[in-house]
DSSP file (Angstrom, degrees, kcal/mol; ACC not computed):
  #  RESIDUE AA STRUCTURE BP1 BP2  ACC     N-H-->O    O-->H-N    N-H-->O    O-->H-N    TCO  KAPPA ALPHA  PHI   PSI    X-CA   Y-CA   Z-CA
    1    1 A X              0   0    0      0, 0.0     2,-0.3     0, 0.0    30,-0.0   0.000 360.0 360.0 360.0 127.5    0.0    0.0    0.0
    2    2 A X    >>  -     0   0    0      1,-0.1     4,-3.5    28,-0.0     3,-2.0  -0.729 360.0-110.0-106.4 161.6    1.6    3.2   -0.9
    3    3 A X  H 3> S+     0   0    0     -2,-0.3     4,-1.3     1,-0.3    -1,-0.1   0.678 122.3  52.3 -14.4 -43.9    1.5    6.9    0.9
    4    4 A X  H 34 S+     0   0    0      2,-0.2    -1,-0.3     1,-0.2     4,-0.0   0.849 113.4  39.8 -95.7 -34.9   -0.6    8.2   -2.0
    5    5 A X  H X> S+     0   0    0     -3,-2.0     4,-2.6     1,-0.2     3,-1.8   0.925 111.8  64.1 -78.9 -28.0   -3.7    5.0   -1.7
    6    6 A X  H 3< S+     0   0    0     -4,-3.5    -2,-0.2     1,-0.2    -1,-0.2   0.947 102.5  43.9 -44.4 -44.4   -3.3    5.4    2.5
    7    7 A X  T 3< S+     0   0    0     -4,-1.3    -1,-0.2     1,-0.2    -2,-0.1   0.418 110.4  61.6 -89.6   5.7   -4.6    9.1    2.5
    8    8 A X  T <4 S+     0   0    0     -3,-1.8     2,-0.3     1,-0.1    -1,-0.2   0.866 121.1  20.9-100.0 -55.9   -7.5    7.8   -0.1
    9    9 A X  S >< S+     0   0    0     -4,-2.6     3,-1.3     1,-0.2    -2,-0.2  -0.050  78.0 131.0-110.5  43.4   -8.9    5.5    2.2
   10   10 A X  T 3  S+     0   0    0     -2,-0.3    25,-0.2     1,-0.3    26,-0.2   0.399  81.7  54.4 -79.5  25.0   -7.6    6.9    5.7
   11   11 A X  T 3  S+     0   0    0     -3,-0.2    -1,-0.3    24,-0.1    -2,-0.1   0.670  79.6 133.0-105.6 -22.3  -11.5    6.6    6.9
   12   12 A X    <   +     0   0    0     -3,-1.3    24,-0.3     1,-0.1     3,-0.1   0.009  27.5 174.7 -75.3 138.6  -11.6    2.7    5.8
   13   13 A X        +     0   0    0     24,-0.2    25,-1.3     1,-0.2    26,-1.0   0.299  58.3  46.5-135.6 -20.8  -13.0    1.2    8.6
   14   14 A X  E     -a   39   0A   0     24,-0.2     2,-0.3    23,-0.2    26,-0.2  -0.976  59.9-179.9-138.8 111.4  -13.4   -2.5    7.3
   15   15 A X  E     -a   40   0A   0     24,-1.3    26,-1.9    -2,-0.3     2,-0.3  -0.780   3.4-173.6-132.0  82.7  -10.4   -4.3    5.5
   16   16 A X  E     +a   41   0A   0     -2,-0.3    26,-0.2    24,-0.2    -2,-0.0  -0.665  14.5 159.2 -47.2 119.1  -10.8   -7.9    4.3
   17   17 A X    >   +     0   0    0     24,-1.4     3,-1.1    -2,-0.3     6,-0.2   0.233   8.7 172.9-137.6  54.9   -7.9   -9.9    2.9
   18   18 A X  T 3  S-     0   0    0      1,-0.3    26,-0.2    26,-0.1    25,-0.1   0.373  70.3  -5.2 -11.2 129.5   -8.7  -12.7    3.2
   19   19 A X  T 3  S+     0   0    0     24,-3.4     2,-0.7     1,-0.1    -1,-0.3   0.845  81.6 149.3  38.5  39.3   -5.9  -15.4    1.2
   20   20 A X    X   -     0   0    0     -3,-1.1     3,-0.7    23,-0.1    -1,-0.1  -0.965  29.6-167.9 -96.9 105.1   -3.8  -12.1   -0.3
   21   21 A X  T 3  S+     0   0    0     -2,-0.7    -1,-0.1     1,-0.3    -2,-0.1   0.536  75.2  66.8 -73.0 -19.7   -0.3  -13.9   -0.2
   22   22 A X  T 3  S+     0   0    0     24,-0.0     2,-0.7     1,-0.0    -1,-0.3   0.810  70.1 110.6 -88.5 -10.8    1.6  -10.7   -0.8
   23   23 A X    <   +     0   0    0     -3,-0.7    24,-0.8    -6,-0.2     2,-0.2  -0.637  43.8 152.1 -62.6 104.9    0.7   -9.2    2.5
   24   24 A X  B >>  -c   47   0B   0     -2,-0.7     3,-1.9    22,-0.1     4,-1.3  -0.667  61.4 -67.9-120.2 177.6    4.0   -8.9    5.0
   25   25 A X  T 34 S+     0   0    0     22,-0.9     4,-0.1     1,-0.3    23,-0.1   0.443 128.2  56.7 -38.5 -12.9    5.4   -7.0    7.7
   26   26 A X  T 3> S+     0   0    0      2,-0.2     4,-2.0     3,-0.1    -1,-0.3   0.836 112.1  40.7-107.7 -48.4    5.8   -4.0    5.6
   27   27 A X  H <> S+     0   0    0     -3,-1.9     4,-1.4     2,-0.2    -2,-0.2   0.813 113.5  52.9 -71.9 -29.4    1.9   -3.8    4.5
   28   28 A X  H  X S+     0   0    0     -4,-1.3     4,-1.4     2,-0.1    -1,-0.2   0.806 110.2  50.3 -68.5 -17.1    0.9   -4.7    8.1
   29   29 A X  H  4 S+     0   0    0     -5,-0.4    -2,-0.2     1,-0.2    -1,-0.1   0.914 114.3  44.0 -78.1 -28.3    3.5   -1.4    8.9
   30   30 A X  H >< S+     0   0    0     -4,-2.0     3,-1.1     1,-0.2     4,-0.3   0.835 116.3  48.6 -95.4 -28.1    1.4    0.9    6.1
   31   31 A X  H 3< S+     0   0    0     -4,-1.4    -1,-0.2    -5,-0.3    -2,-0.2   0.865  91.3  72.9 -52.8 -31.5   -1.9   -0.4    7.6
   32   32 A X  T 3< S+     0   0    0     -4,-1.4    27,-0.2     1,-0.3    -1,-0.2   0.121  94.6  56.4 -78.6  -4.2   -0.9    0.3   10.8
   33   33 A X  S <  S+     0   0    0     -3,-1.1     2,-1.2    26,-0.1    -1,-0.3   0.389  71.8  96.1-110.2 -10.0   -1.6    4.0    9.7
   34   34 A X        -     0   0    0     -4,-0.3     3,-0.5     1,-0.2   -24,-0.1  -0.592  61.3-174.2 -76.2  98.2   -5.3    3.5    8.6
   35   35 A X        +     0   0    0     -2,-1.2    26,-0.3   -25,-0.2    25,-0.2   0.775  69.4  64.2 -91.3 -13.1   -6.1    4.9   12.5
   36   36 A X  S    S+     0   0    0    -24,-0.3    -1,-0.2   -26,-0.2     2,-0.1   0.518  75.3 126.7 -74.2 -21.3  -10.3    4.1   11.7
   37   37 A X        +     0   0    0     -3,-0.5    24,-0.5     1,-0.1   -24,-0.2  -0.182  23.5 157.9 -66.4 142.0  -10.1    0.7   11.4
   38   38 A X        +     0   0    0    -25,-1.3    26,-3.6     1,-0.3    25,-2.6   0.781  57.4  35.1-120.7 -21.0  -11.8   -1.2   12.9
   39   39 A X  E     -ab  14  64A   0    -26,-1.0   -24,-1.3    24,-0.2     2,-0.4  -0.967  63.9-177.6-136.7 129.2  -12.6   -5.0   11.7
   40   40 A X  E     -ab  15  65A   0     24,-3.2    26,-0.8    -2,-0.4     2,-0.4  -0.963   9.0-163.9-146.9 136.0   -9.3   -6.7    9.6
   41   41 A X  E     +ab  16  66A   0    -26,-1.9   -24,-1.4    -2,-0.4    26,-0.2  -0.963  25.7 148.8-102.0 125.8   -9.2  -10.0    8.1
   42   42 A X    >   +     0   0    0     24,-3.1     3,-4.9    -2,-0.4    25,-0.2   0.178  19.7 146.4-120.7  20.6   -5.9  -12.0    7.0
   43   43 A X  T 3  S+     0   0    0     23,-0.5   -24,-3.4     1,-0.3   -23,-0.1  -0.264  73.7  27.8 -63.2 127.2   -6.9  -15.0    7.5
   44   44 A X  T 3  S+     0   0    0      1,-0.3     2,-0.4   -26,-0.2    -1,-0.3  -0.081  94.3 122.1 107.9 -37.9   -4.8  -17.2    4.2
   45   45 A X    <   +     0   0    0     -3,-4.9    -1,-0.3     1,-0.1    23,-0.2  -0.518  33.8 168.9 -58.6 110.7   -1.9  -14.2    4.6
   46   46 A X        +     0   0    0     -2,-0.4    -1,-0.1     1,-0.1   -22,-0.1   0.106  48.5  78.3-114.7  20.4    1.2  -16.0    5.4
   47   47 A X  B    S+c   24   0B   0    -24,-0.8   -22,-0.9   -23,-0.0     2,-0.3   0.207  80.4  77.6-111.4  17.1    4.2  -13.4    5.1
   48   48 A X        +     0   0    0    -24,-0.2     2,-0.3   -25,-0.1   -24,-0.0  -0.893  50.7 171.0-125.9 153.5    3.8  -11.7    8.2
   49   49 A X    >>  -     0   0    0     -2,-0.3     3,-1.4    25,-0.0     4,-0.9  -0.892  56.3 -49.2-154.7-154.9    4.7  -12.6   11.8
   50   50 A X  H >> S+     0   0    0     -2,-0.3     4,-3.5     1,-0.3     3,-1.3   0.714 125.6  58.3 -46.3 -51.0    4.8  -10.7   15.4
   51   51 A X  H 34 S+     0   0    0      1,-0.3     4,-0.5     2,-0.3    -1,-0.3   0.815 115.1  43.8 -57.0 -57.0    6.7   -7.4   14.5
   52   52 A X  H X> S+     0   0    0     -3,-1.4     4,-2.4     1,-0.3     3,-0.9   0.805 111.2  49.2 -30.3 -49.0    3.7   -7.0   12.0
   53   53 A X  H << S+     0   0    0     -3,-1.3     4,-0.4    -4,-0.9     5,-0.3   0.985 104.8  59.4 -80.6 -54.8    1.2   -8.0   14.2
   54   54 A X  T 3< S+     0   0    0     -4,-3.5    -1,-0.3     1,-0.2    -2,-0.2   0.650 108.6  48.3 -60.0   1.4    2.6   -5.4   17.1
   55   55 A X  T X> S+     0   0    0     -3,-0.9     3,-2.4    -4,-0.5     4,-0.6   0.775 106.5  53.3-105.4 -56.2    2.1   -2.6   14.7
   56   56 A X  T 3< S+     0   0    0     -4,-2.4     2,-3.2     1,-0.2     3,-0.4   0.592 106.9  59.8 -39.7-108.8   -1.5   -3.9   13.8
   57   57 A X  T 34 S+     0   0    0     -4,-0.4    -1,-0.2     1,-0.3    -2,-0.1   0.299  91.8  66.0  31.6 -37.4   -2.1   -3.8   17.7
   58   58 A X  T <4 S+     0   0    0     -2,-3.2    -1,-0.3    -3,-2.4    -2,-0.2   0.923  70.8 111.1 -75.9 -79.6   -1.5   -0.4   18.1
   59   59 A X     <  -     0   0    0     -4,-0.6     3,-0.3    -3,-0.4   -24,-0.1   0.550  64.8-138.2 -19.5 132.6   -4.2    0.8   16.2
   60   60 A X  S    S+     0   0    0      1,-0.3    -1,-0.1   -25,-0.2   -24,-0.1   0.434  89.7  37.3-105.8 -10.2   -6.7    2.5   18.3
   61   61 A X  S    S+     0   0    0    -24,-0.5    -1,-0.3   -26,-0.3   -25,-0.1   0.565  74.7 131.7-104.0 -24.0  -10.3    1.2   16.9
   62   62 A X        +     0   0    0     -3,-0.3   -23,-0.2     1,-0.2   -24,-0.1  -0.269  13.6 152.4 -80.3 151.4   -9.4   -2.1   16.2
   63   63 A X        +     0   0    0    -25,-2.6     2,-0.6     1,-0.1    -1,-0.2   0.527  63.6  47.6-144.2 -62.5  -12.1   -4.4   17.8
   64   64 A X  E     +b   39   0A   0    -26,-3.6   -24,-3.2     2,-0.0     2,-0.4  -0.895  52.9 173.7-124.7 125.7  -11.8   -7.5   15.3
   65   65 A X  E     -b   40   0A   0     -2,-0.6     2,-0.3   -26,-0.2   -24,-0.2  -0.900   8.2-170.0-102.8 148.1   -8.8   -9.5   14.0
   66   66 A X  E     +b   41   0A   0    -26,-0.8   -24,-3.1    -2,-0.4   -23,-0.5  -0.923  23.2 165.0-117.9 106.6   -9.1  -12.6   11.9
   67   67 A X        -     0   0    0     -2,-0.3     2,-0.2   -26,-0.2   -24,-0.1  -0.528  40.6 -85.2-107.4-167.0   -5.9  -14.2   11.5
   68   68 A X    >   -     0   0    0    -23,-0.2     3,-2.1    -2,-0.2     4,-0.5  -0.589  46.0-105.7 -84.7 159.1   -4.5  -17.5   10.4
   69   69 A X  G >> S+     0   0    0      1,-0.3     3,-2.0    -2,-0.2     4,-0.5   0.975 120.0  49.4 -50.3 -61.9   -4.2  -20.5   13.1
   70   70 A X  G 34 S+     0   0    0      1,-0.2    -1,-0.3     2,-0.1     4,-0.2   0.563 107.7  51.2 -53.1   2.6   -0.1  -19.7   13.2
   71   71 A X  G <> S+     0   0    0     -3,-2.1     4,-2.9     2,-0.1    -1,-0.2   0.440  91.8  77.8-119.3 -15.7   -0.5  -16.4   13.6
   72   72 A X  H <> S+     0   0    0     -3,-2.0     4,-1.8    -4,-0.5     5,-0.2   0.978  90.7  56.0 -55.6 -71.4   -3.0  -16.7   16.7
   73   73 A X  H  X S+     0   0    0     -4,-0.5     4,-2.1     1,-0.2    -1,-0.2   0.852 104.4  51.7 -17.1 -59.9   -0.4  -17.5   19.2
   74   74 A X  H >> S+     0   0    0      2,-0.2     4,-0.7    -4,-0.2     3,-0.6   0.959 109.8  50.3 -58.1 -52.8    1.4  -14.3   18.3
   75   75 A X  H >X S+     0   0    0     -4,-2.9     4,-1.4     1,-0.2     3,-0.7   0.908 106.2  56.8 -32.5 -52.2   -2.1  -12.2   18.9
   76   76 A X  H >X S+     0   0    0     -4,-1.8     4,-0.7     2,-0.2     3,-0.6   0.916 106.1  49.6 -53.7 -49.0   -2.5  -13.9   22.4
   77   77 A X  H << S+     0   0    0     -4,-2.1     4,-0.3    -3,-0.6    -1,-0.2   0.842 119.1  37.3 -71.1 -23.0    1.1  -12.4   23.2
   78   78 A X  H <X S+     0   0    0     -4,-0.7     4,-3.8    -3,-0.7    -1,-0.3   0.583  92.3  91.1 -97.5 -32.4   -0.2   -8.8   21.9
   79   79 A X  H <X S+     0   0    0     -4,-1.4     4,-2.3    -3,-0.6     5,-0.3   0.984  94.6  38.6 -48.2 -65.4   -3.9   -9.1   23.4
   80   80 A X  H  X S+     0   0    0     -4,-0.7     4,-2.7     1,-0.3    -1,-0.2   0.864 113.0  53.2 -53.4 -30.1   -2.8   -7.4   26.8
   81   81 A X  H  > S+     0   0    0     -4,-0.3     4,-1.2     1,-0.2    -1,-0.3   0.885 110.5  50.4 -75.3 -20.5   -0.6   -5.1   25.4
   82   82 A X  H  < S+     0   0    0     -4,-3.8    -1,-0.2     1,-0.2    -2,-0.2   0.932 112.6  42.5 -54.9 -43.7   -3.6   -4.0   23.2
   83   83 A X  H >< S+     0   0    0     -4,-2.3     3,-0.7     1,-0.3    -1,-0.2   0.789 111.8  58.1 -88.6 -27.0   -6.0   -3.6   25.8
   84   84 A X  H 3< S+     0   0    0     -4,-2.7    -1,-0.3    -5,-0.3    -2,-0.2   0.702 105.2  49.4 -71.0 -22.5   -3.5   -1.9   28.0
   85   85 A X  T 3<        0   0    0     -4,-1.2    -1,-0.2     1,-0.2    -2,-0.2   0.085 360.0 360.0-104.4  27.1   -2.7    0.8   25.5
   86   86 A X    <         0   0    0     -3,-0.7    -1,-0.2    -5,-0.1    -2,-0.2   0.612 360.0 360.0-136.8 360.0   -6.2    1.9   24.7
């Protein structure tokens, strides 16, 4: 996601991507700026792992993750920190 599509949807509030294989650590870091979201799916994304997931975590609306079963653990670790920082 570049600079220029972030500030087109910086209200997006709902983000599916479901089985998009090209999503890593660098697309959770340019999501991680969409501050309105609220519901993300990745469930099928397989290029990402915690350092992704702690930037997704920050985000101040988010309410629902869907991830993949390997990627659950890493959430669990992140849950507290979420809840702590909001």
């Amino acid at each position: 996601m570049t600079g220029c599509l972030l500030s087109a949807v910086s209200t997006l509030t709902h983000l599916d991507l479901t089985l998009c294989t090209n999503v890593n650590n660098t697309g959770l870091m340019s999501i991680s700026k969409l501050s309105q979201l609220q519901h993300l799916k990745l469930l099928g994304c397989k290029g990402f792992d915690d350092v992704g997931l702690r930037r997704i975590a920050a985000l101040p609306k988010l309410s629902t993750l869907s991830l993949p079963k390997k990627n659950i653990l890493d959430a669990i670790k992140f849950r507290d920190d979420v809840k702590v920082s909001r």
